[in-house]
N, C-alpha and C positions, 0 to 999 in steps of 0.2 A: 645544327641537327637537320637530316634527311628528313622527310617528309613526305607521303604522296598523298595526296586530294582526292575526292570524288567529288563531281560539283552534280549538284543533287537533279538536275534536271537529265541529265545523261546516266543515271542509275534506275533502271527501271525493274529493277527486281526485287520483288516484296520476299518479307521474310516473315517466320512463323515462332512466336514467343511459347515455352512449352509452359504450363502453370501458370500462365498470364494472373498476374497480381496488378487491380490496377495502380494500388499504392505504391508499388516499385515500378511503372508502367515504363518510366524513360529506361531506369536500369536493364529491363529485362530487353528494350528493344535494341539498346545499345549493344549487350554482348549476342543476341542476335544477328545483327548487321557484322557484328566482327568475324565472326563464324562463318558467316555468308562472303567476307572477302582474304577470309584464309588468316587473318591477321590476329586471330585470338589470343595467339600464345609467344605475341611479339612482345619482345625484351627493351622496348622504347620506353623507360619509363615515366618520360615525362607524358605521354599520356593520358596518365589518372594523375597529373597536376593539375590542379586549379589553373593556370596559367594557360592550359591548352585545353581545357573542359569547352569552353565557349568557342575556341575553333573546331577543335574535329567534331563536336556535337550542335554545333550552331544553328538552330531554325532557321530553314532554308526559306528567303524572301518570300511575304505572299505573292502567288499570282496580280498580275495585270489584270485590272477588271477590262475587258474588251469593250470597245467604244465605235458609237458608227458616225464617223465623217460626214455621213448625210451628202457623199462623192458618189456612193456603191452603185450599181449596175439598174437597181431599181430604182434608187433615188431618182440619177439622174431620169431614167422611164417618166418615174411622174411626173418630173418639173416639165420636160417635154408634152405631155399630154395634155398638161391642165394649160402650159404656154399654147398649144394649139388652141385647144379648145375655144381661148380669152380671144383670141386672133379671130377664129371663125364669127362670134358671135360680133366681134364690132365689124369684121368685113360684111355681114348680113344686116347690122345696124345700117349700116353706111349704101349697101342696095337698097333696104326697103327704103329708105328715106326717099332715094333716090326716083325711085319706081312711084313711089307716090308723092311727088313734088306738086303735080298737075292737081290732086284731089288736095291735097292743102292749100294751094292756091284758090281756087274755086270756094272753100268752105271759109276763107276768110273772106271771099267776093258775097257770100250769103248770108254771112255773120250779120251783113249789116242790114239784111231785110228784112220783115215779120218773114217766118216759117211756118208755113200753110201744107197740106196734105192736098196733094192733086189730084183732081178725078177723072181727070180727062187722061187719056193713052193716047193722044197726038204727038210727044217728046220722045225724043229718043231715048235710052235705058240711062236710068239715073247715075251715069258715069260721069267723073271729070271730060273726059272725047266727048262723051255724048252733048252734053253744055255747051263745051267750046263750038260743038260746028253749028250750033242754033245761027249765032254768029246776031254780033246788033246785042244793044243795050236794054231794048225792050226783049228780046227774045229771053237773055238772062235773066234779067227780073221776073219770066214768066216762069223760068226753070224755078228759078229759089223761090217762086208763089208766092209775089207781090203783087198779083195783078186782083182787080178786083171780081174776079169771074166764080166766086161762089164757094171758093172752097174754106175749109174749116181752120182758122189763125189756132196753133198751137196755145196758145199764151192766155187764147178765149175761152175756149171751147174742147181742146184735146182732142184726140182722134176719135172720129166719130165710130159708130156702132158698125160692124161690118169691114172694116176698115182698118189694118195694119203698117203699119212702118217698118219695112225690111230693110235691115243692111248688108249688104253682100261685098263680100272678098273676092278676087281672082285669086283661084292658083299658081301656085309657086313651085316647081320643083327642088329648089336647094333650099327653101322653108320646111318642104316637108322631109328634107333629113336633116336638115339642123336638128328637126322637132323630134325624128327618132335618134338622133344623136341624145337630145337631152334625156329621154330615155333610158337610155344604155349607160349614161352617165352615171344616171338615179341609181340604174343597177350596180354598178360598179364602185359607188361608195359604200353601200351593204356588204359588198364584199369584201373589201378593202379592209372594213372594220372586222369582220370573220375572220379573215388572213391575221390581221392583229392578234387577235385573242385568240386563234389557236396555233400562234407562234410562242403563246404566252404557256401553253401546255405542254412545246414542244412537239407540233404536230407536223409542225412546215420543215424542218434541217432534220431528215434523220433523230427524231426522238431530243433533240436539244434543243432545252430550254432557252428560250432567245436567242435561237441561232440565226434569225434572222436582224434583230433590234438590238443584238449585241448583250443589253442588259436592263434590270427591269426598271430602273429612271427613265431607262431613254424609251421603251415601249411605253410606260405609263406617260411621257411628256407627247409621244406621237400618236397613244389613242387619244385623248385629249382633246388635240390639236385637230383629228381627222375626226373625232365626232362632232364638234361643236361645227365646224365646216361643211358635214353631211346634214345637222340640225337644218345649219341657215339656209343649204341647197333645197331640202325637203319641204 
């Protein structure tokens, strides 16, 4: 027996059931559909056999639910950003360490003395440099304020009335964009999570629903994921 097929994805022409019954709902769309491909009044009669009911009428496969590889154009964007990001921060660990080797050194040279508040302005600025050119084992100890010339032992007595403990920092200029890097970062996980949820409304692809996440496990597993991540950053 002859035969011609429609394969249901390449049929895109809806058809209009007249007295729609939904009790007879498949009946009526079937001779519907037959009308629509001129075939109403074909003399095949094994077509209202049982035996060929379930092919020419057969529910067409569901859809593929669409799935994201976590490959896509964005993905990869992010893994790259947050791979900088992690780069920058330990190449800035690894400067500051750097830069301040001399003031670690020095503050373990003082560790071991009583620390006293100096009142005298004879020393140079309380820097690592400034210590070192004292120069001489007594000049050090005079810096870290072992000497016995009057001033106030922490451990004793605490700083006295009038009298402050300043610590100061040099500026850095790749500190202070790191510092507005982290920043912008802050900002860009709020958004990140925004894009999320109103991907989830179909705000992001032309009006479809996870047209960016594919689908709603996979957006639900990736807000999740990016909020708990945005918690621990915040």
């Amino acid at each position: 027996m002859a035969a011609e097929y429609f394969a249901c994805p390449a049929y895109g022409l809806t058809v209009t059931a007249k007295m729609y019954d939904p009790a007879i709902k498949e009946k009526q769309i079937q001779d519907a559909c037959l009308q629509a491909w001129n075939v109403a009044n074909s003399t095949v009669d094994s077509w209202q056999s049982t035996a060929t009911d379930g092919t020419m009428w057969g529910n067409c496969p569901g859809a593929h639910e669409p799935q994201l590889t976590f490959k896509e154009t964005f993905c990869l964007a992010f893994y790259g950003i947050i791979g900088a990001e992690l780069l920058l921060y330990l190449l800035w660990h690894l400067y500051k360490t750097w830069r301040e080797r001399g003031a670690h050194s020095l503050r373990q040279l003082c560790s071991l003395q009583p620390t006293r508040v100096l009142g005298s302005t004879k020393h140079d600025a309380f820097t690592a440099e400034g210590a070192m050119r004292l120069g001489g084992s007594d000049k050090i100890d005079a810096w870290c304020g072992s000497d016995d010339s009057g001033e106030v032992n922490y451990a004793k007595g605490g700083i006295p009335d009038g009298m402050a403990l300043l610590r100061g920092f040099d500026g850095s200029i790749p500190g202070l964009l790191l510092y507005i890097l982290v920043l912008l970062t802050t900002v860009g996980w709020i958004v990140l999570l925004a894009i999320i949820v109103s991907d989830y409304y179909g705000k992001i692809v032309g009006g479809l629903q996870f047209g960016l996440l594919a689908n709603s496990n996979t957006s639900m597993i990736v807000f999740i994921f990016v909020w708990h991540v945005a918690a621990l950053w915040l």
